[in-house]
C-alpha positions in Angstrom: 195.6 -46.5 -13.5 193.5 -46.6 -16.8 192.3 -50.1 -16.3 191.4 -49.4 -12.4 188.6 -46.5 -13.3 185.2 -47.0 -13.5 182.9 -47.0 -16.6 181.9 -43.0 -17.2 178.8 -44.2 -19.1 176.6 -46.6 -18.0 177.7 -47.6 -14.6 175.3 -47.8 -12.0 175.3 -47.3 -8.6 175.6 -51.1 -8.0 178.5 -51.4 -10.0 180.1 -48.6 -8.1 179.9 -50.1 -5.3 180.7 -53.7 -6.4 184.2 -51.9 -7.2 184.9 -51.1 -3.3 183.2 -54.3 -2.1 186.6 -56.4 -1.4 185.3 -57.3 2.0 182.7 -58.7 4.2 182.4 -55.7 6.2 182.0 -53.6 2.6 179.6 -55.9 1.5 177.6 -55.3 5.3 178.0 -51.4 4.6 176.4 -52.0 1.1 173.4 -54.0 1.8 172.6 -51.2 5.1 172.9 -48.7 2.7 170.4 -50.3 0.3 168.0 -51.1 3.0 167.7 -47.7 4.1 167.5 -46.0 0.6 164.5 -48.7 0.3 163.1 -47.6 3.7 163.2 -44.1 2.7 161.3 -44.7 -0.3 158.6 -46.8 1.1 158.3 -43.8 3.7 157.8 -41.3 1.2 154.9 -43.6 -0.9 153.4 -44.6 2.1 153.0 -40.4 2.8 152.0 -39.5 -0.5 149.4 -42.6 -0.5 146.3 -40.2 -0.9 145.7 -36.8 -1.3 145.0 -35.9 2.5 148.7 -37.4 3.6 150.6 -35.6 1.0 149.2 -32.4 1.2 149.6 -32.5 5.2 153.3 -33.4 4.5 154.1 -30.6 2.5 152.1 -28.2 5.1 154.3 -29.7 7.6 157.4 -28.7 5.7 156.4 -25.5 4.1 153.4 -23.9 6.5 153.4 -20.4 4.9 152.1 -21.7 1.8 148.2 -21.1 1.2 148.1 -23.4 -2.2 149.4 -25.9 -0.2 146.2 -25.6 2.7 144.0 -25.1 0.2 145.1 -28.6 -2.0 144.6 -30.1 1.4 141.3 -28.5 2.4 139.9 -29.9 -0.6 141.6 -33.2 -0.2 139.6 -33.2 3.3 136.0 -32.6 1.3 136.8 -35.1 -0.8 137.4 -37.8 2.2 133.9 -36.0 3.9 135.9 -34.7 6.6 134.1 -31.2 5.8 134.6 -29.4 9.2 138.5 -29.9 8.7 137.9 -28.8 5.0 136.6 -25.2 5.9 139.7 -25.0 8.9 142.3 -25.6 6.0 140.3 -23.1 3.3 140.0 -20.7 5.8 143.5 -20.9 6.9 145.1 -20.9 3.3 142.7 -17.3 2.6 144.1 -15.8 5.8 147.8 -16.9 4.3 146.4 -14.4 1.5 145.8 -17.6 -0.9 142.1 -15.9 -1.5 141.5 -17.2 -4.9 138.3 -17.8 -6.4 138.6 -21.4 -6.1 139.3 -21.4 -2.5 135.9 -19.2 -1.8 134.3 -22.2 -4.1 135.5 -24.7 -2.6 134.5 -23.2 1.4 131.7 -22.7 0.3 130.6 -26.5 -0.8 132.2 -27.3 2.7 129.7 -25.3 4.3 126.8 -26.0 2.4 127.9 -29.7 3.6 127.6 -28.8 7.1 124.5 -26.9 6.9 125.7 -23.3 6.7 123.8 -21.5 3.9 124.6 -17.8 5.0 127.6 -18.3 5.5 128.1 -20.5 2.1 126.1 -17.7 0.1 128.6 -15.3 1.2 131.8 -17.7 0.4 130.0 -18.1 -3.2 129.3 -14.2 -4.2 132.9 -13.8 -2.9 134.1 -16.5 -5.3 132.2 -14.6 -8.2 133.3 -11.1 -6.8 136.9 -12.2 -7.4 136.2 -13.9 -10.6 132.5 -13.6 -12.3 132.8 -16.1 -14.7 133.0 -18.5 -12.1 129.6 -20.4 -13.2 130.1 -23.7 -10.7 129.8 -20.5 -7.9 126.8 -19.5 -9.6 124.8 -22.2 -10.0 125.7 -23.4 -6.5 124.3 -19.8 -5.3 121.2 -20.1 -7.2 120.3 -23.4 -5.7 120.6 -22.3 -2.6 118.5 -19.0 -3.3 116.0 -21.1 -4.7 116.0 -23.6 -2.2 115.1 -20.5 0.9 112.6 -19.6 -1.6 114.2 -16.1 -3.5 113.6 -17.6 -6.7 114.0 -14.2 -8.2 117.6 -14.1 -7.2 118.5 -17.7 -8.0 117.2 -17.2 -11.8 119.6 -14.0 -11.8 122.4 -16.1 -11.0 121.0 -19.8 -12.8 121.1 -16.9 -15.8 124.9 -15.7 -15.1 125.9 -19.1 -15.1 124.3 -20.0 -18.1 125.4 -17.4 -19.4 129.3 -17.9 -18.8 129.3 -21.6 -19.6 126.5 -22.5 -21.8 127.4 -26.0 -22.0 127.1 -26.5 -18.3 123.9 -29.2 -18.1 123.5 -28.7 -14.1 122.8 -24.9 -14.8 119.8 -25.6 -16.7 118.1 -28.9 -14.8 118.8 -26.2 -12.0 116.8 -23.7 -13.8 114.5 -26.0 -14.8 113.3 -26.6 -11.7 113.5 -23.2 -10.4 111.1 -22.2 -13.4 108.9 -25.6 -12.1 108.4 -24.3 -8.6 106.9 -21.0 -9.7 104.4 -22.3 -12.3 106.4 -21.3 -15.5 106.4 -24.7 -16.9 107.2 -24.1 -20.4 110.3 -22.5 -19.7 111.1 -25.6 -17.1 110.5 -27.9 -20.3 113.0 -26.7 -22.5 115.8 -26.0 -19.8 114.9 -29.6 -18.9 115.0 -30.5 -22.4 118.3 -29.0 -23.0 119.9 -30.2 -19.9 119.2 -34.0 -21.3 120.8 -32.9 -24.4 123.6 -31.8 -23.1 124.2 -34.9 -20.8 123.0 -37.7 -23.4 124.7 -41.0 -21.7 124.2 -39.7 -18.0 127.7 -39.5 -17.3 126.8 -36.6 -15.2 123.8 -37.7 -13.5 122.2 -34.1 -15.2 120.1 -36.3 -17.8 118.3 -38.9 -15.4 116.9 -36.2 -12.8 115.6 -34.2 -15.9 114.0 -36.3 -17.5 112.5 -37.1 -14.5 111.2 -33.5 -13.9 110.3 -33.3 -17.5 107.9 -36.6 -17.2 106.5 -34.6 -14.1 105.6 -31.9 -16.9 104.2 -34.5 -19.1 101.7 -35.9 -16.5 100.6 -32.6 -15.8 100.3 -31.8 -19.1 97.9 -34.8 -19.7 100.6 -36.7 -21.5 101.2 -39.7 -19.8 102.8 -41.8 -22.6 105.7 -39.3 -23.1 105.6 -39.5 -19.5 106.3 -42.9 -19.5 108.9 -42.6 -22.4 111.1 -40.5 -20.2 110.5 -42.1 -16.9 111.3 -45.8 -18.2 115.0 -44.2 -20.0 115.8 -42.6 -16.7 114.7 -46.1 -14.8 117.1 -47.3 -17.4 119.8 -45.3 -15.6 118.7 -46.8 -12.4 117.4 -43.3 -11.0 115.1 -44.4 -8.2 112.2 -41.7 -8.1 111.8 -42.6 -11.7 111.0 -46.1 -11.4 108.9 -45.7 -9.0 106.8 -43.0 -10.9 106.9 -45.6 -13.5 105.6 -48.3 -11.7 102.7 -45.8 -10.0 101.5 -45.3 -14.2 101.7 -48.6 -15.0 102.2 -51.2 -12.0 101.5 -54.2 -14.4 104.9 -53.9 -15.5 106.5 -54.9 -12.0 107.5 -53.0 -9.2 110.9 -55.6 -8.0 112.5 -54.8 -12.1 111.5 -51.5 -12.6 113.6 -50.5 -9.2 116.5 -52.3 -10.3 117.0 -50.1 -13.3 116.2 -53.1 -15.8 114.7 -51.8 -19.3 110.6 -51.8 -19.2 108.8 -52.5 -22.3 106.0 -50.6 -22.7 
């Protein structure tokens, strides 16, 4: 019997059932047994291929949990399917999953479809629940800003600031917030800042400042510092700035400047 047992250690399933193949019809069972095992696993990738088919799997399987609706709610906002989003979000709050980053996230969803009131209310409850939530701010304060309470969207531009200082969309945000009632000195710096705190554009934060801050410049008289920051922005193939660019000094070529290429000046 000691020379009929299997290896303990290193013996794989294969080699298991090599030891019980000692017949065609073992060797048939084998192979239909391998073929499904492979079937099952091809199944399971092909469900967890993206975001939105995994998260609907494990709602399928385990509908009472709200993490679960709200992974797939923002799976849905990320593949712009934003009505669906706010169903899911909803769904996983009323599953009392109410976390501060469920609010957050319903409440990009319904900024997406056009709802401000009802994304104002999804953001204060986002900071009610946790008030150092500064993407809920500054999204608030946008949205003030842009119904024309610039009073409130400073207060909360300022709360988010003020609970991530480091955050460069908080201050362009300001920035332009400060532009739109005449305190332009103020706008400069925040603009100023926000470019320093996004140096290679890798947020997208440094192009549209300096941008606003070249409109500062032009106002200011200063067209060459205008021309400075519009052309590094161009640089970063932001649109409105090579067009600006090309409106100060249309020698240069319009067809380069909007392609992003470097302008000499």
């Amino acid at each position: 019997m000691k020379d009929g047992k299997l290896k303990q250690n290193g013996a794989t399933g294969i080699d298991v059932a090599k030891a019980h193949c000692n017949s065609p019809t073992s060797i048939m069972t084998f192979f239909i047994i391998i073929f499904m095992l492979v079937g099952a696993t091809y199944a399971r990738n092909m469900v967890w291929k993206n975001d939105q088919k995994l998260w609907t799997d494990v709602t399928n399987k385990s509908p009472g949990k709200g993490r679960a609706y709200m992974n797939l709610g923002s799976a849905l906002y990320g593949d712009k399917e934003y009505t669906r989003a706010i169903e899911m979000l909803t769904h996983a709050i009323s599953l009392n999953y109410g976390s501060s980053l469920v609010y957050y996230d319903l409440g990009t969803a319904f900024e997406k479809t056009g709802q401000t009131t009802a994304a104002l209310l999804a953001y204060d409850k986002a900071v009610s629940i946790q008030p150092s939530n500064y993407r809920a701010l500054n999204n608030s304060g946008v949205l003030y800003g842009k119904t024309g309470s610039y009073d409130i969207a400073l207060e909360k531009l300022n709360r988010a600031i003020a609970a991530n200082p480091d955050y460069a969309f908080a201050y362009n945000n300001r920035g332009f917030t400060y532009s739109e009632i005449g305190q332009t000195d103020k706008a400069f710096k925040d603009f100023t800042k926000a470019i320093e705190l996004d140096p290679k554009n890798e947020k997208n934060v440094m192009a549209e400042a300096l941008v606003d801050r070249g409109k500062i410049h032009i106002k200011n008289g200063e067209n060459d510092l205008a021309m400075k920051d519009f052309q590094e922005a161009c640089n970063f193939k932001n649109e409105d700035a090579c067009d600006l660019l090309f409106h100060l000094k249309p020698k240069q070529g319009a067809e380069n400047n909007k392609s992003g290429s470097p302008v000499v000046l």
